[in-house]
Phi, psi and omega in degrees: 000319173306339198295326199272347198267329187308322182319298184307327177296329187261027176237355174270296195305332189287311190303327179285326181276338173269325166324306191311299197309296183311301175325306180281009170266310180278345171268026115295322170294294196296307161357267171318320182298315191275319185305334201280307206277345186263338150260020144285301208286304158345310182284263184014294200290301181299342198271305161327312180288332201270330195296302209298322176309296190322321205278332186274322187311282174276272207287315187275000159246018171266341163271347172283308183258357156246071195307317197281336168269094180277016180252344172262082200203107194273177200235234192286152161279312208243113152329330204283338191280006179261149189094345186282174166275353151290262175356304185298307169323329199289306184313299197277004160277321204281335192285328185235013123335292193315290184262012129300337191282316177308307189315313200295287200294349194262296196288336183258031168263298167301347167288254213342319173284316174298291162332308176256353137333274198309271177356309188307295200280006162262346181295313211275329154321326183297300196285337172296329170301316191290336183316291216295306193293006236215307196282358174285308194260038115342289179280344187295313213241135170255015210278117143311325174297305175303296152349258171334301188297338170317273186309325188292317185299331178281337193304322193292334172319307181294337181276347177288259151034284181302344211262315171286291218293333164283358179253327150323312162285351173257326197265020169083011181242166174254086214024310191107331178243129193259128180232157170267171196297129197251155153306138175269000144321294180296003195237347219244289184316311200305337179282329186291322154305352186277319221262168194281313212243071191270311149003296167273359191274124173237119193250166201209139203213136184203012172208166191237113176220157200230146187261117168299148182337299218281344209250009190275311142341287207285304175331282201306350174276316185296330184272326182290014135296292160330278181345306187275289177334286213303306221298306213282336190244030183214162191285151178298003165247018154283147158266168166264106183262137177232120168231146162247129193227150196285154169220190202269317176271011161176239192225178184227158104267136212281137141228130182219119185235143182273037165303203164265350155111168153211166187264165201288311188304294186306309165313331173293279179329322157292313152357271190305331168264344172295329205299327169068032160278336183216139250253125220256125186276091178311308191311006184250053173284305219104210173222092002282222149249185182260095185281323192315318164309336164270347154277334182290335171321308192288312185294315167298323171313306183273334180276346183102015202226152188236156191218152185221160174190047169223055168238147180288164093338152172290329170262046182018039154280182164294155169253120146279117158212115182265139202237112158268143142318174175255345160327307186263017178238150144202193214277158164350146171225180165267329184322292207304326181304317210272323159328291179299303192249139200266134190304164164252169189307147178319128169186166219297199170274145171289154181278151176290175210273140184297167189213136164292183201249106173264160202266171204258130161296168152332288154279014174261336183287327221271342157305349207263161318303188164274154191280143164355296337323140163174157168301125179217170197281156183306046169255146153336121172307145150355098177294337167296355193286295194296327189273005221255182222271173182312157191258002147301355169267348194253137198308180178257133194216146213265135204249121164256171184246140181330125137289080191045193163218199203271182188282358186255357193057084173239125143346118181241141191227131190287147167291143175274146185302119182267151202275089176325328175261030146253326170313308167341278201334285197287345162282337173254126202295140158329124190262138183285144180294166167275123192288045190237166175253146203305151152291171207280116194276150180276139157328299182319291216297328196323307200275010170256342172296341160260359165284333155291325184305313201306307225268267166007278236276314162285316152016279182289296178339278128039253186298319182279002154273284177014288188265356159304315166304123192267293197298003184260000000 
């Protein structure tokens, strides 16, 4: 019996060590089971820590800072998060992010706007009072030296004037100014008068068309605008060539400047702000900022006319070309024509082209003039009466008194003398102007031919109170 028990023991201890053996294979497995899922979670977490970074980092201030493109606003760092509830959650942090952030950019854009309105329009008071005061001491003073400095202060003026109004006009207000319908020649100059460097500017004209009354304002900003950009981005011994040329659904103005050009991103960006579809954040200007392009954005939008600037120019500067409609045009006028060319001074009429003088028979001397009104018998005039030459063609003549009368009883009148200085006249032709163009007048003489007109001008004043006053 003693012999069974080492068997049993050992068939106890071989059963045991194989329980032990199973046991200890599958608690290596479950082991192993949990290492594998506890770096998964591991990984998880990290993949998760690195997206919120990503999400703080990145992604939300790239929706700060381009709000309106949400497609370059990048998205998940790790794919394996997309579709989960993680992912999703991002979204709707990114969603109301978002449009706290509009909101935020909403309330300070309009302070922001509301602030430089108001600021604009006591600026633009100032400057029509300085106007006002400028053209006074204009009519005051006739010193050409005073004179001159008078016009520089106003040219600076007008450009201070412009610069709030364009900026006034970004900030939701309207030009400010009412015009009657003008030449579009004339609106081309006027802008061209806004700017520092006018100078350079040469406008070229090839139609003659007048801009209505509501859009001539607007016009004349938008281009002094182009203007000063082409002037400001092209070297100072350049010119700014400026034409207007017809196009089939309205008119065009051409600028072309040898400036340095822009690059594909600034033509984009310009792009985007002439189209004036979407709604201009001044505090996204730059630094400083750059309003023109955004205004003419704002002035097209609302008046109807499109401006572009992504073509080179032949001098491998920008082409600018603002498209008027034939909406905002209409035709010529003489108000407007006489407007557009400043009159010139009074003088006769011209004399007709000399003729020789033909000479008068007998019965044209003694018929010439025609006789009076007065009764006479019902017969045909004179055939020398009918041949004799127009009487805009004929010298002038000392009238003799009647010598009895013809045999037809007609009165008869002896010839008359003709006036040697009006015969002179019509034989020597006029002289024609010279078909050349004036040369360019210095700011001096400009400003002493108005310092006389000014002294002329008081003068007359002057005198005509003189003789209104019955006690002077």
């Amino acid at each position: 019996m003693t012999r069974h028990i080492p068997e049993a023991v050992f068939w106890c201890l071989a059963a045991g060590a194989l329980a032990a053996l199973v046991l200890l294979v599958r608690q290596r497995q479950i082991t192993a089971t949990l290492r594998r899922h506890l770096a998964v979670l591991e990984t998880s977490l990290h993949v998760r820590d690195e997206e919120l970074r990503y999400l703080v980092e990145a992604r939300l201030p790239a929706l700060t800072d381009a709000p309106q493109q949400p497609e370059s606003v990048p998205g998940l760092r790790d794919g394996r998060l997309a579709g989960t509830g993680f992912a999703e959650s991002l979204e709707r942090v990114m969603g109301l992010f978002s449009g706290a952030a509009e909101q935020a950019r909403l309330r300070a854009d309009q302070s922001a706007k509301a602030a430089l309105k108001a600021a604009m329009r006591a600026l633009q008071g100032l400057a029509n009072e300085q106007q006002m005061s400028i053209s006074d001491m204009q009519d005051r003073h006739d010193d050409p030296n005073v004179l001159h400095g008078l016009l520089e202060i106003d040219h600076a003026n007008s450009q201070f004037g412009r610069r709030a109004q364009a900026i006034a006009v970004l900030c939701g207000s309207w030009p400010g100014r009412q015009r009657a319908a003008s030449p579009l020649v004339d609106v081309v100059r006027g802008a061209k008068s806004r700017i520092r460097d006018y100078r350079r500017v040469e406008v070229h004209s090839r139609i003659d068309v007048d801009v209505v009354s509501r859009a001539v304002e607007p016009v004349v900003l938008a281009v002094a605008e182009l203007l000063d950009n082409a002037a400001r981005h092209s070297q100072p011994n350049t010119m700014v060539e400026v034409s207007v040329q017809p196009a089939h659904n309205g008119t065009c103005i051409v600028i072309d400047d040898a400036g340095v050009g822009m690059d594909s991103r600034e033509v984009e960006e310009a792009t985007r702000l002439l189209g004036g579809r979407e709604r201009i954040d001044i505090n996204r200007l730059g630094d400083p900022p750059q309003f023109g392009f955004a205004v003419i954005g704002v002035l097209a939008a609302r008046y109807g006319f499109n401006v572009s600037v992504d073509t080179r120019s032949p001098y491998g500067g920008v082409r600018a070309v603002l498209f008027l409609p034939h909406a905002l045009l209409t035709s010529a006028s003489g108000a407007s024509t006489a407007r557009a060319v400043p009159p010139p001074a009074p003088q006769p009429p011209p004399a007709p082209a000399p003729q020789p003088a033909p000479r008068m028979t007998a019965t044209q001397a003694e018929s010439w003039p025609p006789a009076q009104p007065q009764p006479a018998p019902q017969s045909p005039p004179p055939p020398a009466a009918q041949a004799s030459p127009p009487p805009a063609a004929q010298p002038e003549y000392q009238p003799e008194p009647p010598r009895g009368a013809t045999a037809g009883g007609l009165p008869r009148r002896s010839r008359r003398a003709p006036n040697p200085e009006a015969v002179e006249a019509l034989r020597t032709p006029p002289a024609q102007p010279v078909s050349e163009a004036p040369p360019a007048r210095p700011a001096q003489e400009t400003a002493s031919r108005m310092g006389a007109f000014a002294r002329g001008t008081r003068s007359g004043r002057a005198s005509s109170a003189d003789e209104g006053n019955p006690q002077a």
